[in-house]
Each structure stands twice: as structure tokens, then as C-alpha cells.
Backbone as a ProteinNet text record, in pm:
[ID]
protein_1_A
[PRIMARY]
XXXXXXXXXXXXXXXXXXXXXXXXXXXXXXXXXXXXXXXXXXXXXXXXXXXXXXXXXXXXXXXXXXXXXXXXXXXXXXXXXXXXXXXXXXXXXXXXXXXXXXXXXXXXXXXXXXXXXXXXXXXXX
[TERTIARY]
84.3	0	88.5	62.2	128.3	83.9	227.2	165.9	144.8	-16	37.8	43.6	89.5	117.7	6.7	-27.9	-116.4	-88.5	-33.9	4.8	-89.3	-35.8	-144.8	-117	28.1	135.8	189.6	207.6	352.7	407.5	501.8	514.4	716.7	695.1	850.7	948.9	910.3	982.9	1097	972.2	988.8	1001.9	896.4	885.1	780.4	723.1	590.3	588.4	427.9	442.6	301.2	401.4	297.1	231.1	143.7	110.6	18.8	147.2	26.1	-51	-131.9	-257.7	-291	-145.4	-166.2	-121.2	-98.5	-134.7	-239.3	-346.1	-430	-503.8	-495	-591.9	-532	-373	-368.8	-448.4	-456	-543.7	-687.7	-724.3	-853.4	-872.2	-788.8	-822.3	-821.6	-710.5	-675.9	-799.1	-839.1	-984.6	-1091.2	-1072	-1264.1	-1213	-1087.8	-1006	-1062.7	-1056.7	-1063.5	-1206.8	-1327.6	-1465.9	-1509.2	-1580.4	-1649.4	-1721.5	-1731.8	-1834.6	-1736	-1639	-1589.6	-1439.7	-1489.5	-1446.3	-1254.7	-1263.7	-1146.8	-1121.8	-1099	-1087.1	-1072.5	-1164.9	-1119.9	-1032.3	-927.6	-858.5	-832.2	-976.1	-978.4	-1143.1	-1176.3	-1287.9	-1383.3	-1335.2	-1395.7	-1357.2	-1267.9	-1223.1	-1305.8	-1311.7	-1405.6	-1406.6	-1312.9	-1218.8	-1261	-1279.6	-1295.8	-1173	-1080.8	-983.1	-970.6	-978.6	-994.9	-858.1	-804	-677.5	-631.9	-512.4	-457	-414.9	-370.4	-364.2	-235	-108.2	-13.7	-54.7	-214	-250.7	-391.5	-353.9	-472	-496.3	-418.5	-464.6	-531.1	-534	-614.5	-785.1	-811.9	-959.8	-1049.5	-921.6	-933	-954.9	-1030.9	-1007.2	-1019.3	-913.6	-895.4	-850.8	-975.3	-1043.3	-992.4	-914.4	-825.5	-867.1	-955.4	-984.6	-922	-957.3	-922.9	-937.6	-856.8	-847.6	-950.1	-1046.6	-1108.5	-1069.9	-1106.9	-1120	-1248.5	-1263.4	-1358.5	-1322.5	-1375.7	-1294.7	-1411.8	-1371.4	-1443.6	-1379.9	-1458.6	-1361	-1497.8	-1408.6	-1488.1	-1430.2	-1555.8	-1519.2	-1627.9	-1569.1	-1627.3	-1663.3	-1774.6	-1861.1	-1868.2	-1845.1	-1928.5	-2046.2	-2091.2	-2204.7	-2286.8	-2422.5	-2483.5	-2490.9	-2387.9	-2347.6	-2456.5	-2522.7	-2621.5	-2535.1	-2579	-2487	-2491	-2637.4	-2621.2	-2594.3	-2540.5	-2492.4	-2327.6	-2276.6	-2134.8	-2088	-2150.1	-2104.7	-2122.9	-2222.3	-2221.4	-2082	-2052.4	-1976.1	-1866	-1811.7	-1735.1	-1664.2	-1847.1	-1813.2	-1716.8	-1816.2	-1809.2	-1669.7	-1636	-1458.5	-1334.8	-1344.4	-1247.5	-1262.6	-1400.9	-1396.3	-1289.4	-1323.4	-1221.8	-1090.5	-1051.8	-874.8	-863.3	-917.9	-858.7	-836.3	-970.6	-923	-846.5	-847.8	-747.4	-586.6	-587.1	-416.5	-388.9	-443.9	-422.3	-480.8	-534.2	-568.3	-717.1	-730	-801.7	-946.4	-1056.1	-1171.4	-1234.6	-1300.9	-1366.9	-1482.9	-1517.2	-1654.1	-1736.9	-1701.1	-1768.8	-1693.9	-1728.1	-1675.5	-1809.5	-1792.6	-1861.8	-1795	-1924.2	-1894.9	-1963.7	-1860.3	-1914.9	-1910.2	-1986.7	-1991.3	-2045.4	-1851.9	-1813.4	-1865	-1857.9	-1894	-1922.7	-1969.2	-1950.7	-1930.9	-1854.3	-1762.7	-1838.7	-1864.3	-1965.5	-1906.8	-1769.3	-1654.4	-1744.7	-1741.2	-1759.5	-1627.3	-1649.4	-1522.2	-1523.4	-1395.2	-1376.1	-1415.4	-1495	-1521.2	-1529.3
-118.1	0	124	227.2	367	441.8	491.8	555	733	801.2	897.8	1042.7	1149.9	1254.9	1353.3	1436.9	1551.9	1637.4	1782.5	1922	1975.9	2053.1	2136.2	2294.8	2269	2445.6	2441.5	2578.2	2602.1	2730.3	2758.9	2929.8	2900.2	3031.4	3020.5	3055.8	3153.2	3165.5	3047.8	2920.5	2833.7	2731.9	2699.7	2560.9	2491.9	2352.3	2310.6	2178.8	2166.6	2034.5	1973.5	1844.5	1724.8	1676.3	1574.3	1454.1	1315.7	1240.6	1106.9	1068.1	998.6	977.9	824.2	802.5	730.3	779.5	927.1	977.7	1037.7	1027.1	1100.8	983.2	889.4	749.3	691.4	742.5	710.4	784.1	914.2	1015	988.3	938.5	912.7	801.2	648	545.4	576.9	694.5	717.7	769.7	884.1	969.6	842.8	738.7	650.2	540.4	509.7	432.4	496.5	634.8	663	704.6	660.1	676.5	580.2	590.1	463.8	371	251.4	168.4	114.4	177.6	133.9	18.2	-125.9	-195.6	-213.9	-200.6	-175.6	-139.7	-135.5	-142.8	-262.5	-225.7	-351.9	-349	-461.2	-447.1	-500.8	-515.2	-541	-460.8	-437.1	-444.5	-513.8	-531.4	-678	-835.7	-835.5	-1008.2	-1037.2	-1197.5	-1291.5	-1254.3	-1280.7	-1285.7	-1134.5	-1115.8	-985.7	-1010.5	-884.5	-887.9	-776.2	-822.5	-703.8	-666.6	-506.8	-509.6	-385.4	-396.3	-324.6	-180.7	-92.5	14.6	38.3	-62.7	-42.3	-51.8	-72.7	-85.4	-1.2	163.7	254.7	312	249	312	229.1	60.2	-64.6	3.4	-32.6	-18	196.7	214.2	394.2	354.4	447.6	422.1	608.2	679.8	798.1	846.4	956.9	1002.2	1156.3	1228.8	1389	1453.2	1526	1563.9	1758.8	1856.9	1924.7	2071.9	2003.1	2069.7	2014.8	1949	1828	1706.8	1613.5	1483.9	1423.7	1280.3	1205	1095	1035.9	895.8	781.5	666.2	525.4	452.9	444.1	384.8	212.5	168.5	-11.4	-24.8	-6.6	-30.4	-157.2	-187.9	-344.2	-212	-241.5	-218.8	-304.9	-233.5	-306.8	-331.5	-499.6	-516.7	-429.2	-409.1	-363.1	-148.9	-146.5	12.5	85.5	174	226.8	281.6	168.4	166.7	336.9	465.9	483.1	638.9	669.7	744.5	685.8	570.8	558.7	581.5	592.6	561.7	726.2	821.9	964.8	1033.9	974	1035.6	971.6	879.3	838.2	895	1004.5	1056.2	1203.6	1281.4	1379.5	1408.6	1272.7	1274.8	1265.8	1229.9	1204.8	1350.3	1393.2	1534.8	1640.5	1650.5	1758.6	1709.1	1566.3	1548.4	1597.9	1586.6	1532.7	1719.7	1784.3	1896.3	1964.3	1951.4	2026.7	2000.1	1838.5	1831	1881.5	1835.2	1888	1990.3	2073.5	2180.6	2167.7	2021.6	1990.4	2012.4	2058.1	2021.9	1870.5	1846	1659.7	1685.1	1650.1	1668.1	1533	1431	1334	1246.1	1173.6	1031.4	941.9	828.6	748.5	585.4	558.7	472.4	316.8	187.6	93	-5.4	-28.6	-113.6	-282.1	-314	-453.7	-586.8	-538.8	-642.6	-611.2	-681.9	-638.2	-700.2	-657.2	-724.4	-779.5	-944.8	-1001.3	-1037.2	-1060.1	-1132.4	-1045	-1123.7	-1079	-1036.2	-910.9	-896.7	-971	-962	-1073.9	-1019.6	-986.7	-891.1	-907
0	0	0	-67	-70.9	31.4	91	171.7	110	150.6	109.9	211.9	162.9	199.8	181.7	258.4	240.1	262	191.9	205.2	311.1	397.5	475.1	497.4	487.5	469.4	405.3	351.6	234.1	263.1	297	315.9	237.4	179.7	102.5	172.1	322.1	388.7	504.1	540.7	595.4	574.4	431.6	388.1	431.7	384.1	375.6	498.6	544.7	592	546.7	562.4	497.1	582.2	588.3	688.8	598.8	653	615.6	673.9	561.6	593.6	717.9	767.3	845.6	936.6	997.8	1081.9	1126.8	1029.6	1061.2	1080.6	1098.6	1113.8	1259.1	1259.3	1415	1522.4	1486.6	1558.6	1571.4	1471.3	1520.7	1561.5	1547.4	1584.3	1780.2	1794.1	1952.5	2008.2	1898.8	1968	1985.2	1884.5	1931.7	2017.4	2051.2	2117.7	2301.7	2310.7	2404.2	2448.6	2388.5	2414.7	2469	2589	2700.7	2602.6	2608.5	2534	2383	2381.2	2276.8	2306.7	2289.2	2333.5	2197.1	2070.7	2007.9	1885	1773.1	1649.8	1594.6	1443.4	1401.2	1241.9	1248.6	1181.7	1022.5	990.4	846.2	818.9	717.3	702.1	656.4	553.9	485.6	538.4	610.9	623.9	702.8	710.5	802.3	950.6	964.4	1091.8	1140.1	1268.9	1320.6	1435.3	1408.4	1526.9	1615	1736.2	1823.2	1862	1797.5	1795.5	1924.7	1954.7	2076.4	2075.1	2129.3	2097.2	2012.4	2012.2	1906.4	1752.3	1732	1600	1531.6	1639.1	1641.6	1485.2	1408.4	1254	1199.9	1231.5	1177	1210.3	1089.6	1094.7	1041	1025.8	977.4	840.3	807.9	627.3	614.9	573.9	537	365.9	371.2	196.9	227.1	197.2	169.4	49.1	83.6	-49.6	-18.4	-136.5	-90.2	14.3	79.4	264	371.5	317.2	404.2	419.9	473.6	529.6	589.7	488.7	549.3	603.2	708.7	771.8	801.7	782.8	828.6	942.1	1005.4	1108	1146.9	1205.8	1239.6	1367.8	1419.2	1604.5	1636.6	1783.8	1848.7	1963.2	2023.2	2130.3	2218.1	2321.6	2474.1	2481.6	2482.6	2545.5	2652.6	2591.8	2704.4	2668.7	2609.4	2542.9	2458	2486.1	2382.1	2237.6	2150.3	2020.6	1984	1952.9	1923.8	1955.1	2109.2	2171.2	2148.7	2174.4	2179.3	2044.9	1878.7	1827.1	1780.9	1860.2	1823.3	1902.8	1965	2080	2007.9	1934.5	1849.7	1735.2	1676.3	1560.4	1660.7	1692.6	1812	1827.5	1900.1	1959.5	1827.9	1760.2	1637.8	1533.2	1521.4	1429.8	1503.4	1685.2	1701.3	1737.3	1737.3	1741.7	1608.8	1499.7	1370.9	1345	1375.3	1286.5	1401.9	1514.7	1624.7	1623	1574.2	1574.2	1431.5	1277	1153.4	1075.6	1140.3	1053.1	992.2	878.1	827.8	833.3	819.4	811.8	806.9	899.9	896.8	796.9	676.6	678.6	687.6	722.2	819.6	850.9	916.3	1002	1032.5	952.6	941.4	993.3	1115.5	1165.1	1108	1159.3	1117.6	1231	1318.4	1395.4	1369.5	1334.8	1341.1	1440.1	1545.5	1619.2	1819.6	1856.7	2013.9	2072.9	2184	2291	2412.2	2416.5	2505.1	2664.1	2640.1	2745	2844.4	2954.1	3107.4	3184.3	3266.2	3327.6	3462.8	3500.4	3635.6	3781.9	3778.9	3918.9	4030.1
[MASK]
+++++++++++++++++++++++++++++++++++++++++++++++++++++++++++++++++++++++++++++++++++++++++++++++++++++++++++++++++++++++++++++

């Protein structure tokens, strides 16, 4: 896969910066990573297999679209049993629009969620 680059500055005085687009998928995998009810990412979209992956793999499951000076994102999260799907998954969108445009500049103009699967395990209490 290519990775790519997205201009966001240019000044002739200083010079330009880029960012890939798999930083901007780490950022948001961190922002829905860190919303109650959201049990992990998942790291394919299409495959059989649903894997519930750890936080060293917060870009698995981002799918990031740069168009110009916006950004749209997909993201595939696993839920906590018991979680009102569709408050956690607003608070999902919610939390990732202002990392994304607060750390890059960018405009979100959506984030669209796909809820993969949910997390049944009982904790040990």
C-alpha cells in the first residue's frame, strides 16, 4: 500500500508540511479508542475474521479520503455489550472530528462509523 502525503502548509519563507494519511488514522483510531463503550478497532474491514486489535494498531480499521483541505474517515469499532450503540457511536463521531481537525488543521466533513462487532466477554469482578 502507498503511503500517502497531504500538504497542509507552504510558506517560502519556511517551507511546507505534509502529513500522512496514516497519521491522521492514528489520531482518530486514539480519539474513538478513548470513548467509554468502545471496546477496540477492528482491523480489516472486509475479512471474516474480526480482530480485536490493541492500541499499538490505532490506525487498523481507519479508512482515510483527503480531499481538498477536508477529510472524510471510516472507522470499524467493536462495542461493549450492554453500550447504547447509538450514543457511543455519536460520541465516536463527536470525539475524532475535534482530534482530527485540532491536531491537523483539516476540516472533517464526516466520520462514518461501522460497527463490526460487540464485545460479550464478562469482566472478572
Amino acid at each position: 500500500m502507498d503511503r500517502q502525503l497531504f500538504k497542509i502548509h507552504e510558506s517560502k519563507d519556511v517551507g511546507s508540511v505534509h502529513i500522512a494519511d496514516e497519521v491522521i488514522a492514528i489520531i482518530a483510531g486514539m480519539a474513538a479508542s478513548e470513548v467509554e463503550g468502545v471496546a477496540g478497532m477492528v482491523g480489516n474491514f472486509t475479512g471474516d475474521l474480526v480482530e480485536l486489535l490493541g492500541r499499538k494498531n490505532l490506525s487498523k480499521g481507519v479508512a482515510v479520503t483527503v480531499g481538498e483541505g477536508d477529510v472524510s474517515l471510516e472507522l470499524a469499532v467493536i462495542v461493549e455489550f450492554g453500550c447504547a450503540l447509538v450514543q457511543v457511536t455519536k460520541s465516536v463521531q463527536e470525539k475524532v472530528k475535534i482530534a482530527v481537525e485540532t491536531m491537523t488543521g483539516l476540516d472533517v466533513k464526516e466520520v462514518n462509523i461501522k460497527v463490526a462487532g460487540v464485545n460479550v466477554e464478562k469482566s472478572n469482578a
